[in-house]
N, C-alpha and C positions, 0 to 999 in steps of 0.2 A: 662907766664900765669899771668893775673892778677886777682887779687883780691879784692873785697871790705872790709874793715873793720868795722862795725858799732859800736858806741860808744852803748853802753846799759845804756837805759833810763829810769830810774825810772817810769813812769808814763806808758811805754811799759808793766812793769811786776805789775803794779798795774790794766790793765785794764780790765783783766778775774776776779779777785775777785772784784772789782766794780761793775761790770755786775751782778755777781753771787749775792751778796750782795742784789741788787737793785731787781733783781726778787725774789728773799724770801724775802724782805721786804713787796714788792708788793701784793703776793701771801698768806703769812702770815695775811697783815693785811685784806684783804677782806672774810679770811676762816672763820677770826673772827665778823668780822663790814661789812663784803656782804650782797647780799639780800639771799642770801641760809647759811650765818654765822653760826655762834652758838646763837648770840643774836637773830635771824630772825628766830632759831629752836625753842628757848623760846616761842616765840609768837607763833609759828605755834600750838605748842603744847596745849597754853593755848588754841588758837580758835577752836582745834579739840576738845579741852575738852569741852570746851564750846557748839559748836555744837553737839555733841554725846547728850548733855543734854536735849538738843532742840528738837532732833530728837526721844528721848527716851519719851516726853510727846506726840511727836505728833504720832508718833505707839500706845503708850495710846490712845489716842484721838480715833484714827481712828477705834484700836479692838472696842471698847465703840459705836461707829457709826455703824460699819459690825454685831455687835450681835444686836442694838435698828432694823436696818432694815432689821435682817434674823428675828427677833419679828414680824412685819410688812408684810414680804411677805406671797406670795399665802401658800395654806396648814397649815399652822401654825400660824394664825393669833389669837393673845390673845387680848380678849376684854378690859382688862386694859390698856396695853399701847396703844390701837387704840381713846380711850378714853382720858387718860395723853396729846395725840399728837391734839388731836383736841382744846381739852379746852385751851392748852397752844397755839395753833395758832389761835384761835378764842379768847382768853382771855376772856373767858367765866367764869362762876361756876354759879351753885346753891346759894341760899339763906342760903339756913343750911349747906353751908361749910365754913371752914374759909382753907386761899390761902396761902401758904408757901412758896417765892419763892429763889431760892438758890444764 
């Protein structure tokens, strides 16, 4: 019967912890410096804050808009603001008012 002998070589028993090594190096440094990182969660985080901010004046805005023209429609129609709305699109006043504008 024969047999082989192999001489055992350094660089045989070195090459699964290389590997291993090389994918967590890998994998490590992108969890940190990726585009879905931890630094890339910072940022995300500020721009949601940021936009939440945004989105929180313009729901203002717009209740401010839904109540001027529920003032405005049919049934409930207040002669003040149909008045406010005309002068300030016609740029209009009277003579004995003085114009305040915001």
């Amino acid at each position: 019967m024969w047999t082989r002998h192999h001489k055992k070589r350094r660089l045989g028993r070195l090459t699964l912890p290389l590997i291993t090594i090389a994918f967590l190096s890998y994998f490590s440094y992108h969890s940190v410096h990726g585009d879905y990182g931890l630094i890339a969660t910072k940022e995300f985080d500020r721009q949601r804050i940021e936009r939440q901010g945004r989105l929180d004046k313009l729901v203002a805005a717009r209740q401010t808009l839904e109540k001027e023209v529920e003032l405005l429609s049919d049934g409930s129609l207040e002669r003040d603001m149909l008045d406010e709305k005309a002068r300030f699109a016609l740029n209009m006043s009277r003579a004995d008012e003085i114009v305040i504008f915001n």
